[in-house]
C-alpha positions, 0 to 999 in steps of 0.5 A, a space after each residue: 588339592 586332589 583333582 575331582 574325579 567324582 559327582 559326590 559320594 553315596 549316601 544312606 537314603 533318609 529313612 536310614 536308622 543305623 541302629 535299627 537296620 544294624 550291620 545286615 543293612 538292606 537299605 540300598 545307596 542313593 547317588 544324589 547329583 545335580 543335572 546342571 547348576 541350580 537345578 533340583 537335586 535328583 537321587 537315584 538307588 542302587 542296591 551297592 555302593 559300588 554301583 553308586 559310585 560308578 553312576 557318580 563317576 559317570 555323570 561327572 565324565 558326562 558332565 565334563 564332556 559338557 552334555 549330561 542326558 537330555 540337557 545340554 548347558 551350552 547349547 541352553 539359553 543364556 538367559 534361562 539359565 541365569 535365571 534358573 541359577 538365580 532363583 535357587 542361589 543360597 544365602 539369598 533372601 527372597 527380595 534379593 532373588 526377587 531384584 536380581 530377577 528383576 535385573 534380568 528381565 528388565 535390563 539384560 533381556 534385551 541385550 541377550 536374546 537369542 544367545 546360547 550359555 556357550 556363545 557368550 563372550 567376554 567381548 559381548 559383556 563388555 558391549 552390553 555393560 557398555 551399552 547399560 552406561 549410555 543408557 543411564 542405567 544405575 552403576 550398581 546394578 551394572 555390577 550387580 548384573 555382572 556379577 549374577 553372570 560371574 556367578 552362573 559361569 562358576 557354577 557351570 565351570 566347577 560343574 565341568 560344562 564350560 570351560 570359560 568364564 565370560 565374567 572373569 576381570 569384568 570391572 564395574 566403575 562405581 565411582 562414575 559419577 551417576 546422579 539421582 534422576 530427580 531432586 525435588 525442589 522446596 516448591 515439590 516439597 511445599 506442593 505436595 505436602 499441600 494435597 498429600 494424605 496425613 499418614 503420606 505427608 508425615 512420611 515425605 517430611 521424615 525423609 525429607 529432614 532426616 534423609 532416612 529409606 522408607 523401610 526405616 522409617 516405617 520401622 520408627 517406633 518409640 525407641 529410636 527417638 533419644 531426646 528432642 535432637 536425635 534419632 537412633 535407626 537400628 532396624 529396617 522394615 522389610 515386608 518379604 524378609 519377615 518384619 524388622 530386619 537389620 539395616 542395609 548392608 550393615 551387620 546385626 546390632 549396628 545403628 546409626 544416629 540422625 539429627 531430627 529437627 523440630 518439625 520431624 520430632 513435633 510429627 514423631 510425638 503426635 503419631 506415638 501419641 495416637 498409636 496403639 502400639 508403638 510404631 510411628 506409622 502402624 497398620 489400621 488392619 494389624 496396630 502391631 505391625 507398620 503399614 507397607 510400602 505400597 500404602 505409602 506409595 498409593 497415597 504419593 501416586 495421588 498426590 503427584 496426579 494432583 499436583 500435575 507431576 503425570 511423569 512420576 517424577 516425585 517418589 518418596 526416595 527422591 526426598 532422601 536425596 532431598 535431604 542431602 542436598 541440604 545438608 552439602 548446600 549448608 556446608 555439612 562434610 561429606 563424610 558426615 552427611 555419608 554417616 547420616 545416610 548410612 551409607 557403607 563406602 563414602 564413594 557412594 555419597 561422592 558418586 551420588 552427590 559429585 556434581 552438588 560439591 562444585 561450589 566447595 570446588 570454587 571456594 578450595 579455588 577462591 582460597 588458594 589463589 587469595 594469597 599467593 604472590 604474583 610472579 610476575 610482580 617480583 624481582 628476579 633474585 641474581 
């Protein structure tokens, strides 16, 4: 692979029309570049490609000196640029960009304030990584910020500003057990059904007997119900994303089926019986569309202060949790109540749930030692 020498190549500027302009050409040739990873392209005219060429040649050296213009990358603060490249990060939808900025500000901040792009060390990561875990902030989003930094540091490093990447061969351990912050119990359960709004407490027992995300469920319509038993999820409402999208971490056309016990199903039936438009839980603004998360999310606020829950302990979320605890007390296989979830990797559902599995942990105990002969009983053979 032939070394880089260059910013690019010159190009015709977009107005451009080969066989309107005809060999006599007098469009001039745009140098098009990038100051600094994520950064707004900046076009420059020249009336030769020749001198285009150079330009390019020269950002490139400047670049690899690690100083183009009047921005300095390494001397730039650590977490600007993170953001900066974040934001214009392709193949992103917009609620990722939205939640890894979100990392950013809430969780990395603190831990690089003040540092430059260029003071950012290998060391210093694993002391904030480190600093995350006692912290009980969640594993995945570790990762997730570890990788927006790997990120950020190739760009600079393909764009010849650092030479080093911080990032390189920083591991993230998924399989470190991280529990939910809350399960709520059958009293939560029985208590805040007890105070919630209809449309609310629809919601809460959906997921709390079908373990389904609340995108899901509000992407219910009349045809994920299969027969009186089961649930086919194929789809996700995702507000930012433009409507029903496909479902988390899962390709197009995928779906999964989910029991749906009788209760859930006698809820299904009486909300498709009153909606004008198919969805189990449709917008009184707009019937062809579900309501949005915030909806549901007010609602449950309410009835949490009602209940004297001021901590916020009940979200909506914690009742999926809800959902699986059941399923593992009552004896469900883990890889089982992992397909239900729709989870990608059943070391999610392991390193989410270890700690409701000791009991299996005790009958496994329970049954090898049931036969075993003792030794100390039998008579030594000569």
């Amino acid at each position: 692979m032939p070394r880089q020498t260059s910013a690019g190549t010159p190009t015709r500027p977009r107005y451009h029309d080969p066989a309107k302009c005809g060999k006599r050409c007098k469009c001039p040739f745009v140098a098009r570049y990038r100051p600094y990873p994520g950064a707004k392209p900046v076009e420059e005219t020249f009336p030769t490609k020749t001198e285009a060429q150079k330009r390019l040649d020269e950002v490139w050296q400047l670049k690899q000196g690690g100083v183009f213009g009047d921005v300095s990358i390494p001397n730039m603060d650590l977490l600007a640029y993170l953001r900066e490249v974040t934001s214009r990060r392709r193949r992103l939808s917009a609620a990722s960009r939205s939640r890894y900025d979100g990392h950013l500000r809430n969780h990395l901040a603190a831990y690089i304030k003040g540092i430059k792009v260029k003071d950012f060390t290998s060391l210093k990561l694993t002391e904030i990584t480190d600093a995350m875990y006692k912290t009980d902030v969640d594993k995945h989003m570790i990762g997730q910020i570890v990788s927006i930094i790997r990120y950020a540091y190739d760009r600079a490093m393909t764009d010849g500003l650092v030479s080093r990447n911080p990032a390189t061969g920083a591991e993230v351990d998924h399989n470190v057990t991280h529990r939910p912050k809350y399960i709520p119990t059958d009293e939560d359960l029985a208590a805040i059904v007890a105070v919630a709004k209809e449309r609310c407490r629809d919601a809460i027992i959906i997921a709390a007997g079908t373990g389904l995300r609340l995108s899901e469920i509000l992407a219910l319509d009349s045809s994920c119900v299969l027969d009186g038993t089961t649930l086919r999820i194929t789809r996700q409402w995702n507000q930012s994303e433009g409507g029903l999208v496909r479902l988390k971490m899962k390709g197009e056309g995928f779906f999964r089926d989910v029991p749906m016990p009788p209760q859930v199903r006698d809820i299904i039936k009486r909300r498709l019986k009153e909606s004008p438009s198919g969805f189990v839980f449709w917008s009184p603004k707009n019937a062809d569309l579900p309501i949005t998360k915030a909806v549901i999310g007010n609602e449950l606020r309410v009835a949490r202060a009602a209940i004297g829950d001021l901590e916020g302990k009940i979200v909506l979320h914690g009742f999926r949790h809800y959902a699986a605890s059941k399923m593992l007390a009552a004896g469900v296989d883990i890889w089982e109540v992992a397909k239900i979830l729709g989870h990608e990797d059943i070391r999610i559902t392991y390193a989410t749930y270890a700690h409701l599995l000791r009991p299996r942990f005790d009958q496994a105990f329970a049954a090898l030692s049931a036969n075993l002969p003792n030794a100390g009983n039998l008579r030594s053979v000569a």
